[in-house]
C-alpha positions in Angstrom: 0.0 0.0 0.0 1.4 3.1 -0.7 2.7 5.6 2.2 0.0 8.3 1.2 -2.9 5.9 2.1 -1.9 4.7 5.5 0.8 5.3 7.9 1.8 3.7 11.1 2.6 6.0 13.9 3.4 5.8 17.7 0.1 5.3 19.8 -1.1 6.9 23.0 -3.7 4.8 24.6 -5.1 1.5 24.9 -7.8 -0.3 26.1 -9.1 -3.6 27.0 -8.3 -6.9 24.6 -11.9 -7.3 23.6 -13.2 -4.0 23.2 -10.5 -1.7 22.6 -9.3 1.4 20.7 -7.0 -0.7 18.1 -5.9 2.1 16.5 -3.8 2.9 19.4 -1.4 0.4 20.0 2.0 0.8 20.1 5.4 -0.5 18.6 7.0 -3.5 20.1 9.3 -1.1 22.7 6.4 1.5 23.3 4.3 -1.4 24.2 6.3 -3.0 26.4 6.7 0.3 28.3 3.3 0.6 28.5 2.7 -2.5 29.8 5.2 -2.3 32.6 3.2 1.2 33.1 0.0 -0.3 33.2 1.2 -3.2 35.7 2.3 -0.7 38.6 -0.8 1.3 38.2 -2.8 -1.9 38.5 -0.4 -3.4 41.5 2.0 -0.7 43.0 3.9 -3.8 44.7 4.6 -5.1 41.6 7.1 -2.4 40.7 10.3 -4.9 41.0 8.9 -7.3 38.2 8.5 -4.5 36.0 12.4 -4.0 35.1 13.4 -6.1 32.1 13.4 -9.6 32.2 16.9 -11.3 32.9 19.2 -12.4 29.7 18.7 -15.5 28.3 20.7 -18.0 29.9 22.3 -20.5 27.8 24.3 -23.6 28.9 27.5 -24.2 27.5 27.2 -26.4 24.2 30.0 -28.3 25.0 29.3 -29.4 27.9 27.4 -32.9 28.3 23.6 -33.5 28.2 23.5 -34.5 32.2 25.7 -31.2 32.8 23.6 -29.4 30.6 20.6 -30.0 32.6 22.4 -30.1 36.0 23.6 -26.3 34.9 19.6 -25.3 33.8 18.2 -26.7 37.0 20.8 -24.6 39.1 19.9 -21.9 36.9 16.2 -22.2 37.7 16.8 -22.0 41.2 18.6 -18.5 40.4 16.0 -17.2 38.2 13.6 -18.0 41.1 15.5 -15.7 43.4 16.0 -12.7 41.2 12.4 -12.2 40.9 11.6 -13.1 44.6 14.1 -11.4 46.0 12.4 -8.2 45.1 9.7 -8.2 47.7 12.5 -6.6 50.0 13.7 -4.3 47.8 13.3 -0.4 47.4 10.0 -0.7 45.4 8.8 -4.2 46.8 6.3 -4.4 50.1 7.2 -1.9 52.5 6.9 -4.1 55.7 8.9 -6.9 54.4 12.3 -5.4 56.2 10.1 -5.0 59.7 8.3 -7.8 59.8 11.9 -9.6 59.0 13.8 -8.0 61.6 11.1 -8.4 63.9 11.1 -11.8 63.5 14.7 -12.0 64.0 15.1 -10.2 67.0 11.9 -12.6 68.6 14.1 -15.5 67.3 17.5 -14.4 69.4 15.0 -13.2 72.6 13.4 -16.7 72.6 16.9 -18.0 72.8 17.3 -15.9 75.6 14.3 -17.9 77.5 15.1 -21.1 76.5 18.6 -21.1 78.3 16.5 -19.3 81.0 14.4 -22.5 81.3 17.4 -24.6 80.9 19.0 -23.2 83.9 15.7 -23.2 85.3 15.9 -27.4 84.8 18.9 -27.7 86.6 17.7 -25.6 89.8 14.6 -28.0 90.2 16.5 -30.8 89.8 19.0 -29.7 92.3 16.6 -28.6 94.6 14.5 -31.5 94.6 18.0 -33.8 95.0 18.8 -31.7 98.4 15.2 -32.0 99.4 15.2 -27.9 99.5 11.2 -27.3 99.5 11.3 -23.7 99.3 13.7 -23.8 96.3 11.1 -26.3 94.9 8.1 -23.8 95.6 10.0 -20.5 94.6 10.7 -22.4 91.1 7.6 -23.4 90.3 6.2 -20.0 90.7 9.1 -19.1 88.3 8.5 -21.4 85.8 4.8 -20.2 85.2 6.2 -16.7 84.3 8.8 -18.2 82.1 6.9 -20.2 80.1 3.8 -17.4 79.3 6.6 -15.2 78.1 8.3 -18.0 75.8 4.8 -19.2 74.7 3.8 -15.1 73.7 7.4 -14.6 71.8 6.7 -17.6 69.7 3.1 -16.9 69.1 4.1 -13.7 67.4 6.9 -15.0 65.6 4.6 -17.0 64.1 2.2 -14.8 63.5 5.0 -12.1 61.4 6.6 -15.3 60.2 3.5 -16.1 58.4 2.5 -12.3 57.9 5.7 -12.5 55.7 4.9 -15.7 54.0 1.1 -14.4 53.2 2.3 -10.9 51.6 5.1 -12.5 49.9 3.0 -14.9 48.1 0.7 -12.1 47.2 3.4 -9.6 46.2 5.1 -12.2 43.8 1.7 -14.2 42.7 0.2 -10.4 41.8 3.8 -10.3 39.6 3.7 -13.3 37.6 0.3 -12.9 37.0 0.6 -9.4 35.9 3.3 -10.5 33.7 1.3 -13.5 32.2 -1.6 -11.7 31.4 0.2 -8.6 29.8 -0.1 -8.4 26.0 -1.9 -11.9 25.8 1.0 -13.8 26.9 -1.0 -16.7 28.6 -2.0 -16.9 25.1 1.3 -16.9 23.4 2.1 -19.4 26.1 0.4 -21.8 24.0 2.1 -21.0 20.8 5.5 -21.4 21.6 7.6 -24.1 23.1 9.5 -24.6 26.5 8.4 -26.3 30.2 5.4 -23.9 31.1 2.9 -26.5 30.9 0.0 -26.2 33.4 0.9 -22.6 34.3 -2.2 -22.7 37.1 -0.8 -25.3 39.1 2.9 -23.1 38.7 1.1 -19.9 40.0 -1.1 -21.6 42.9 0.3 -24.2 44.8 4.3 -24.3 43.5 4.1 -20.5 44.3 2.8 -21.3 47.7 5.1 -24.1 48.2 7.8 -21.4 47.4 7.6 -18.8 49.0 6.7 -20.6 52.1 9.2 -22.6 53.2 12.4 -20.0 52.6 11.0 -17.9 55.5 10.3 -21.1 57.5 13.8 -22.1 56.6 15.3 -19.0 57.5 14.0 -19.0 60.4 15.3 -22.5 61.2 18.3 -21.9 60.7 19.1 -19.2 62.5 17.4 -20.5 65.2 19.4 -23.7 64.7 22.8 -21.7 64.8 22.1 -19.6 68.0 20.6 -22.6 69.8 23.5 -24.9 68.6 26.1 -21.5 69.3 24.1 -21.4 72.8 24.1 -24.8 74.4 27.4 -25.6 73.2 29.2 -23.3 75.5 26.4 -24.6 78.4 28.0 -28.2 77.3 31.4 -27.3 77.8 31.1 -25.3 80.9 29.2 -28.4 82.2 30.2 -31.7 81.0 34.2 -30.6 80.8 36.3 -33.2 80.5 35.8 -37.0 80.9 38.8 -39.1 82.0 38.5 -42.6 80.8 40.8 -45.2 82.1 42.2 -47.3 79.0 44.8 -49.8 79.2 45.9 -48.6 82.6 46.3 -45.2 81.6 43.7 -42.4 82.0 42.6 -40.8 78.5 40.9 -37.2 79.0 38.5 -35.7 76.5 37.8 -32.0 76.8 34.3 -31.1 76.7 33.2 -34.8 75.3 29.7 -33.6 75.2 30.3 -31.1 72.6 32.3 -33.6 70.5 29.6 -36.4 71.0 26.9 -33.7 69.8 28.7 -32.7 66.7 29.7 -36.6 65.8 26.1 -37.8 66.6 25.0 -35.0 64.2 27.4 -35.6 61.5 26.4 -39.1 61.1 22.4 -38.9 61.3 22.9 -35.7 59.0 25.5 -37.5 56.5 22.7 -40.2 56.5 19.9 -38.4 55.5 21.7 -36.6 52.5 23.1 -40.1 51.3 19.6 -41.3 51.7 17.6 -38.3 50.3 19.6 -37.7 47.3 16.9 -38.4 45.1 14.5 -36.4 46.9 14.1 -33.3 44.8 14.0 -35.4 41.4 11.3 -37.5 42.4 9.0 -34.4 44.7 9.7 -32.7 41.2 8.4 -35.0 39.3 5.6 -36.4 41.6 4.2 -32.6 41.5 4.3 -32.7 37.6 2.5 -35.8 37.6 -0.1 -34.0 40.0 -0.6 -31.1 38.1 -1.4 -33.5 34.8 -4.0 -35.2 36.5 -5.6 -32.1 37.7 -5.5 -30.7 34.4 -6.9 -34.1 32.7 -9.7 -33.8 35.3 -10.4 -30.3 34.3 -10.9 -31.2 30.7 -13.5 -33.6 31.7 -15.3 -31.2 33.2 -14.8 -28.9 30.7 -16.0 -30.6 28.0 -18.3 -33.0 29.5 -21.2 -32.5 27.0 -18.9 -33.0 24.4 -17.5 -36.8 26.1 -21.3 -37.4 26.9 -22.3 -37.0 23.3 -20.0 -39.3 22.0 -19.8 -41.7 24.4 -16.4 -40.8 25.6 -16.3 -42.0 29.0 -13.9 -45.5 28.2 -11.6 -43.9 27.0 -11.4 -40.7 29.4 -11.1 -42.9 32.1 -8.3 -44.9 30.1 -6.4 -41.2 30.0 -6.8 -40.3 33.6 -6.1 -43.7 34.9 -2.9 -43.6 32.9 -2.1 -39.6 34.8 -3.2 -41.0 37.9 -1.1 -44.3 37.3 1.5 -42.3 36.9 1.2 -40.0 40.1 0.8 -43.3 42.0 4.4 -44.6 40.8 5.6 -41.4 42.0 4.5 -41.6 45.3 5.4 -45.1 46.0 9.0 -43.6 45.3 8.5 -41.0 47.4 7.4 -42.9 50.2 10.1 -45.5 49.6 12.3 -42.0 50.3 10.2 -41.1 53.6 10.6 -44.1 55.0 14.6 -44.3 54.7 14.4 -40.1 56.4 12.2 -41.5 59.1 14.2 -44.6 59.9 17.2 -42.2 60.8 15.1 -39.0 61.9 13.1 -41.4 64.2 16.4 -43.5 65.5 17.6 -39.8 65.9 14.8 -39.2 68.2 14.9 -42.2 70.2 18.4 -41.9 71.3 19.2 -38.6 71.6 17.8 -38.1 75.1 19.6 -41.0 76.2 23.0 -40.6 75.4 23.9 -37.6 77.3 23.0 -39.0 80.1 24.7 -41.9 79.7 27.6 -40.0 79.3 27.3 -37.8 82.4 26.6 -40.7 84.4 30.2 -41.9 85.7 30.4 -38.3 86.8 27.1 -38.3 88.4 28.0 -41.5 90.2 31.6 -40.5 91.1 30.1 -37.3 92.2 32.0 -35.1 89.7 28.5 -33.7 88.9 25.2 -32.7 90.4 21.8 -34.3 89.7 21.0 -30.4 88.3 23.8 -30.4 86.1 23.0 -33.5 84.3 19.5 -32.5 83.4 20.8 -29.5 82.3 23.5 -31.2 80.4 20.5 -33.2 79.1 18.5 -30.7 78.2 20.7 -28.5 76.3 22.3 -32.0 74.6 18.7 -32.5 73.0 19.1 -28.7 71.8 21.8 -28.5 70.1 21.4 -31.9 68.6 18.4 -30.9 67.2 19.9 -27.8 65.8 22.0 -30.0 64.1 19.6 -32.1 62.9 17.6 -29.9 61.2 18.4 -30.8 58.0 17.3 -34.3 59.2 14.0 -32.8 59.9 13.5 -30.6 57.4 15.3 -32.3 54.0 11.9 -33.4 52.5 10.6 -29.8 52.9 13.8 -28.7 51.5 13.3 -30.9 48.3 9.7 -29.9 47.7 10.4 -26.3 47.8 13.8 -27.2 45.4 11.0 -28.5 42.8 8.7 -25.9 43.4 10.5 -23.2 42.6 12.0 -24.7 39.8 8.6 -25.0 38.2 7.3 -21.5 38.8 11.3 -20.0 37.6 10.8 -22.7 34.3 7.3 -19.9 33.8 9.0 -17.2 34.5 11.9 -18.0 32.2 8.8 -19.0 29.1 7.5 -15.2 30.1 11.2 -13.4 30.1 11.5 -14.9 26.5 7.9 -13.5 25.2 8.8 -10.1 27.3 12.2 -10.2 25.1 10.9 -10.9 22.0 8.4 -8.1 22.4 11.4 -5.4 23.1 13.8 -7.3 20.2 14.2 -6.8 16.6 15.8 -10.1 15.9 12.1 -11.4 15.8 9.8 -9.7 13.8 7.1 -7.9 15.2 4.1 -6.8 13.8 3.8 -3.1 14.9 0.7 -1.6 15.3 -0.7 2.0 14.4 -3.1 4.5 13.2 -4.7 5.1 9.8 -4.8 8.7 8.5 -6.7 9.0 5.5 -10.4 7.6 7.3 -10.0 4.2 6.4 -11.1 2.3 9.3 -8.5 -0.8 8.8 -5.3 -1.1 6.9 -2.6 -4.0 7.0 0.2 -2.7 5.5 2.3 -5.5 3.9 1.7 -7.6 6.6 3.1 -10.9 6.9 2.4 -13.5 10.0 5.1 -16.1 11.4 5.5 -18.4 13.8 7.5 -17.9 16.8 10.7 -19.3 15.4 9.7 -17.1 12.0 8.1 -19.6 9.7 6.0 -18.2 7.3 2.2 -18.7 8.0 1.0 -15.4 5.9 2.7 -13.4 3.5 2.6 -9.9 2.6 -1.2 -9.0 2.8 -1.9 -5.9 2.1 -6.0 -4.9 2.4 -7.5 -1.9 3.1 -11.1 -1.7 5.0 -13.7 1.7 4.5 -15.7 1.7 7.6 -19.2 0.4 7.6 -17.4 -2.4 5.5 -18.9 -6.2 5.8 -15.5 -8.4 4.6 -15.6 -12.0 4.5 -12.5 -13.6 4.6 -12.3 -17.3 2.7 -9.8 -20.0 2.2 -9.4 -23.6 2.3 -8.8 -24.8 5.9 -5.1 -24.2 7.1 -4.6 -21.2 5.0 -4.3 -19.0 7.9 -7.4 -17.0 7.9 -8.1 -17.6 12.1 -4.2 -16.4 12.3 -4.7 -13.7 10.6 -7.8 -12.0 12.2 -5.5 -12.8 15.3 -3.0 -10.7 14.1 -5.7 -8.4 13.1 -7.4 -8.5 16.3 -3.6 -8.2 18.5 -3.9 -11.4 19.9 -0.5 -12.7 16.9 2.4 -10.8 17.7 4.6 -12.4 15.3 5.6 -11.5 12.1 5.6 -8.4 10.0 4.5 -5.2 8.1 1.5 -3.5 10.3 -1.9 -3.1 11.3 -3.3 0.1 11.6 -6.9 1.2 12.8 -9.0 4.7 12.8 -8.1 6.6 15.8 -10.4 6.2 18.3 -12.1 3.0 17.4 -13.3 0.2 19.5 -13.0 -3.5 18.5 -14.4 -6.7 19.6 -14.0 -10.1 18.3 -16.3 -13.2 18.7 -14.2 -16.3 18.1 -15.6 -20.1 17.4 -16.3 -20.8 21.1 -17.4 -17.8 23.4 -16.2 -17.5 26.4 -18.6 -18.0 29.2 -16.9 -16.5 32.8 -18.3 -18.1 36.1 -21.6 -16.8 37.8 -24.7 -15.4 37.3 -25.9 -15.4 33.8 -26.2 -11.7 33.4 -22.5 -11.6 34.5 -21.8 -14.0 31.7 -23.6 -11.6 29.0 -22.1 -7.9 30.1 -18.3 -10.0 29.8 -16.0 -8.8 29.5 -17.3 -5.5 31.2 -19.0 -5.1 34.7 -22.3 -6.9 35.0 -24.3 -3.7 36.3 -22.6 -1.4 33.5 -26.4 -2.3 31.7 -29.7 -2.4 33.4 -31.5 -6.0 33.6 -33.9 -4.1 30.7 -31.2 -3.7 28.3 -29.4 -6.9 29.2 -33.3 -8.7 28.4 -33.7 -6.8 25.3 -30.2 -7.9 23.5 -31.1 -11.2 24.8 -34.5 -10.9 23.4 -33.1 -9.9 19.9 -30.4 -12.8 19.7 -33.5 -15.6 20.5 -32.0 -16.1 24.2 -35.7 -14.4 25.6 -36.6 -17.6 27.0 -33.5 -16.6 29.8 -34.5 -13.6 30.6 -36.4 -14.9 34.1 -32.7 -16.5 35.3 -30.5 -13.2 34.3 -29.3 -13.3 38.3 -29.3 -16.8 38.5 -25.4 -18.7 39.1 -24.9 -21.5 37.5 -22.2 -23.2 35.4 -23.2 -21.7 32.4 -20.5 -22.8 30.1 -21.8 -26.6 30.8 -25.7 -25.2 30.9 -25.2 -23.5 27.5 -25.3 -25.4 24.2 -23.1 -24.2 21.4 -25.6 -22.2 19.6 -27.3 -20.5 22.7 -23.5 -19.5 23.5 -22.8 -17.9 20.2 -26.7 -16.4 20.6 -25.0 -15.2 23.8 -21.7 -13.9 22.4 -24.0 -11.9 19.6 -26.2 -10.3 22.6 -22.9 -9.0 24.1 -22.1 -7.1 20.9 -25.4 -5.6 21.0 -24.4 -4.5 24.0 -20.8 -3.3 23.8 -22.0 -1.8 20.0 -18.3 -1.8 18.8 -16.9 0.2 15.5 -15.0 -3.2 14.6 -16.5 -6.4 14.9 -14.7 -9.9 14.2 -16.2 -13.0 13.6 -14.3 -15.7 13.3 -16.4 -18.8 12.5 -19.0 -16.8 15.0 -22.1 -18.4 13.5 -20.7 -22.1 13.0 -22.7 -23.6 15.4 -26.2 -22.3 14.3 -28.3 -23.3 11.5 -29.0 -21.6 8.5 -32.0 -20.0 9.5 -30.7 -18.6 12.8 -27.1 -17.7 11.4 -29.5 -15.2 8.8 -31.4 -14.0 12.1 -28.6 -13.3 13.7 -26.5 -11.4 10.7 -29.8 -9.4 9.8 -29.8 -8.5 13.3 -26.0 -6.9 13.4 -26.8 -5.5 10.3 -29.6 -3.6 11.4 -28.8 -2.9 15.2 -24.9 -1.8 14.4 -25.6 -0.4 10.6 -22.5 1.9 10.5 -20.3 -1.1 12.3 -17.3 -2.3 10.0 -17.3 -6.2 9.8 -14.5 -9.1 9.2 -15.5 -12.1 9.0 -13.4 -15.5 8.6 -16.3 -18.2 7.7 -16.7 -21.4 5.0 -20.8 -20.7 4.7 -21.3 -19.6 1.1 -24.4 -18.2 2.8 -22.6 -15.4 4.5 -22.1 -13.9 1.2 -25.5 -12.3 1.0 -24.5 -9.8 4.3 -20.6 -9.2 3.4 -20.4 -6.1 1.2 -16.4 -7.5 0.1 -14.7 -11.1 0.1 -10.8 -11.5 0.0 -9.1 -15.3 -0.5 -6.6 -16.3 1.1 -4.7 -19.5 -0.6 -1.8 -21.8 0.8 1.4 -22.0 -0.5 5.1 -22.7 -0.1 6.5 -20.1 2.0 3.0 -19.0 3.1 -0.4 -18.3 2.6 -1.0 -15.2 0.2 -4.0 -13.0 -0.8 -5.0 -14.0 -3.9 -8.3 -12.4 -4.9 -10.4 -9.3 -3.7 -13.8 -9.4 -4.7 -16.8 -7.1 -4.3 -19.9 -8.5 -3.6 -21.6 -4.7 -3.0 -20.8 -2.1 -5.6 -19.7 0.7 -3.9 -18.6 4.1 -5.4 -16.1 6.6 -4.4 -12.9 6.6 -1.9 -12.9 2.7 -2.1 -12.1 2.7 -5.6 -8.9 4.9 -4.8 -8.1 2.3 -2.0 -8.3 -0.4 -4.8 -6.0 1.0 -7.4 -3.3 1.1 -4.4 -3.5 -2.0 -3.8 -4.5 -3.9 -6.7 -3.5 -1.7 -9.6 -5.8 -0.7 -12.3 -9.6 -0.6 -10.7 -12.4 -2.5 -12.3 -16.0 -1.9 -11.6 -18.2 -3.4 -8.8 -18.0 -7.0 -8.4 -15.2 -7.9 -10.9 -12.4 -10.2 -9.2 -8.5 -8.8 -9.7 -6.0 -11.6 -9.3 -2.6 -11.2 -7.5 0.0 -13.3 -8.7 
């Protein structure tokens, strides 16, 4: 088309993705920078996912296929981390740095009680060895005090640990989201390839899983360290030495209870790593399998009617017993991997009380030490072995939240790659702008690719008068439904441009509506508010699309998508654009699921409700003819579909001719066919 007729030009608004102003939209690096704008007006905490998306992160090619993948999954774990890590930065939640210190400093004070209680064990215990009953009495009233003020400290550490855990999740959920539905990317999702399969399961419970247990595992360990760091020293000033007598010669070991502590750890914690080494491969894979069968369960139900019709059931249930075969297998090797952690987290627990005091007790019974002092020594032995064995404890939570957070960083990574394309010129990008000459559509040499820039369309050029009617035909798989997606925003790949009248609104009704959750009247007004019409107009577009008999349930809830047949939701789909009345409409294969009677209803009803409305359709119905004022063919070939005819169905005089001779060359009159070659 030539420059004089249309020219692209930066934007400076948008609107929503069904009902729009098209003409618009921006360049690929104007929209991006929109779309980060548009993300921290929507969600202010959101502001750290907004800065460009990490480089892509390639593993060495010469390194081997097991490295390869052992380098991606360390990776993941990184690309986890510099998205989360945001929530305490300068634009992330502003009480993530109190609510963390606070925690911290109700960590170290509770450490603080519990040597108070400690000390408080071996006072009782010496007082009750001497007989001393006012020492006993004055202890007891002690130990109420003591306990109330460690039982208050850890109920609000909890309370601010999970505080933290609950506005994390929200902070960094709200992200990805935003991210995933900016610019119809949980659309492109399905176009292109790489591990973001079941993205609801990443964003719900992997995103709970991981942000979760990093604040519970803070937490442990620094509680581990300063218990471990405290009970130590209580150990050494305690147990001291032990002199052994070996071979007629007395051996002495300096603070053996220490040393006892740390070998006794060492070996349960050695074990449980030897043991659990296959613990985040098969959690990872177990919550794959999981999310599988959840989705596979969710297609049922989707598509129920559809099963029901045809008699699907055999062979559903072959397909989910397979998914839930599958998860089964996975949990028998999970547990396989419990039970080898509990053998050594439950022997851990058996004889870790025991052996101090088996160890104090030829000091006890030489009289080297105090009843007291072996309770204590006791005591603070169970402590610091169980700071040491927290990795026994907490290894299976460990590989859980390893697998987690791999899955939600494998999203994010699918999402940095659409975010880079958008900003990057290596892939074409079909840019988007504003007619100036009054035409109400114009694609400018536009060509449509796939993702890794194979040809799918070629070099279209078409321009559309408003108040148009163009039906768009082809064989199947010539790329008409990719090209109203282009047309329509939803495509981003490819070339050339598409260029609307400033100021228009457009709304597309594709094969299968759309029908949200709730009441019915909900499910008409989509994709704006429900009470943006009054139950009157709601009824009347209802009334004019044959959906009248509805009317009496318009606040009724109920699974409409699964109530609905496939005509009565296109009916549907056809009310809503009654009631949005758009500038652009397109249909793509709108009416396939009505007969021919009712699809000649319905089009005489557009026709006379929206008169001055500009029309594309993408239909096989020779029928649809009669209420198309224009038809343009699309035919496949090597390299790409191409436009090959433009005919006019509707004589029409005046600017349109000019629009014809700039694309087509010479004009011919109304109804002729010109040929592109």
């Amino acid at each position: 088309m030539s420059e004089a007729r249309s020219k692209s030009k930066p934007a400076r608004g948008a609107k929503s993705r069904t009902a729009r102003t098209p003409g618009k939209a921006k360049s690929g690096r104007e929209k991006s920078n929109e779309d980060k704008a548009l993300v921290v007006e929507a969600a202010p905490e959101v502001n750290g996912e907004a800065a460009p998306p990490p480089e892509a992160a390639e593993p060495d090619p010469q390194l081997a296929p097991e490295q390869a993948e052992q380098a991606r999954r360390k990776y993941l774990l990184k690309r986890f981390w510099i998205s989360a890590r945001g929530y305490w930065s300068r634009r992330g939640d502003r009480l993530a740095w109190p609510f963390t210190i606070g925690v911290l400093l109700l960590i170290c004070i509770n450490i603080g009680f519990q040597y108070g209680i400690n000390v408080w064990n071996r006072s009782i215990f010496d007082a009750l060895e001497q007989r001393n009953a006012r020492s006993v009495y004055f202890l007891s009233a002690v130990f109420v005090p003591l306990v109330l003020c460690s039982g208050s400290l850890v109920v609000t550490q909890v309370y601010m640990r999970m505080t933290i855990q609950r506005r994390w999740r929200s902070w960094l959920t709200t992200a990805v989201i935003a991210r995933w539905l900016a610019s119809g990317r949980y659309y492109q999702l399905n176009l292109v390839g790489g591990d973001h399969q079941n993205p609801e399961a990443r964003m719900t419970e992997d995103l709970r899983i991981a942000t979760e247990s990093p604040v519970d595992f803070i937490a442990g360990v620094l509680n581990a360290f300063l218990s471990a760091s405290t009970f130590i020293i209580v150990l050494w000033t305690i147990g001291g030495a032990l002199t052994l007598p070996i071979g007629g010669e007395s051996v002495t070991i300096p603070g053996f209870l220490v040393i006892t502590a740390v070998i006794y750890a060492a070996i349960t914690s050695t074990s449980m790593v030897v043991i659990g080494r296959n613990f985040v491969r098969i959690s990872e894979t177990k919550n794959q399998a999981e999310a599988e069968l959840r989705y596979t369960l969710t297609r049922v139900r989707e598509n129920g009617e559809s099963i029901a019709l045809l008699g699907g059931e055999d062979e559903e249930r072959s397909g989910i017993d397979r998914n839930f075969g599958h998860v089964l297998r996975q949990w028998a090797l999970l547990t396989g991997q419990h039970m080898r952690t509990a053998l050594v987290s439950q022997g851990s627990l058996l004889f870790a009380p025991v052996v101090p005091i088996l160890l104090c007790a030829p000091k006890f019974l030489a009289g080297g030490m105090s009843l007291g002092e072996v309770m204590q020594a006791a005591s603070a032995f169970g402590i610091v072995q169980g700071a040491f064995g927290w990795l026994v404890d907490n290894y299976p939570r460990l590989a859980d939240w390893n697998a987690s957070a791999r899955r939600i960083a494998s999203l994010m990574m699918s999402l940095d790659g659409l975010e880079r394309a958008e900003q990057s010129d290596a892939l074409g990008r079909i840019s988007r702008g504003e007619t100036e000459d009054g035409a109400m559509l114009s694609l400018d040499n536009l060509s449509v690719t796939l993702d890794d820039g194979t040809a799918v369309v070629k070099e279209t050029g078409v321009a559309i008068e408003p108040g148009e009617r163009v039906l768009v035909a082809g064989e199947s798989g010539s790329g008409k439904s990719t090209l109203v997606r282009a047309v329509a925003g939803l495509w981003p790949w490819g070339g050339g441009s598409v260029n609307f009248h400033p100021d228009r609104r457009l709304f597309m009704l594709p094969q299968r509506p759309y029908i949200p959750t709730g009441t019915l009247r909900r499910a008409v007004a989509y994709p704006a508010a429900a009470d943006n019409w009054t139950a009157e107009e709601i009824n009347t577009a209802l009334d004019k699309v044959g959906l009248a008999y509805l009317a009496a349930r318009l606040e009724e809830e109920a699974p409409w998508d699964q109530t609905l047949s496939g005509g009565e939701k296109q009916r549907l789909a056809f009310a809503r654009l009654l009631l949005h009345s758009p500038d652009i409409i397109v249909l793509d294969e709108a009416t396939s699921a009505l007969d021919e009677k009712s699809q000649e209803k319905m089009m005489e009803t557009i026709v006379h409700e929206l008169p001055k409305v500009t029309i594309i359709s993408v239909a096989h119905r020779a029928e649809l003819e009669a209420f198309h004022s224009r038809k343009i063919t699309l035919e496949r070939r090597k390299g790409g579909a191409k436009l090959v005819s433009d005919i006019e169905l509707v004589p029409r005089k005046g600017k349109r001719n000019v629009f014809q001779r700039a694309l087509w060359g010479s004009g011919t009159k109304g109804g002729a066919r010109r040929e592109v070659e």
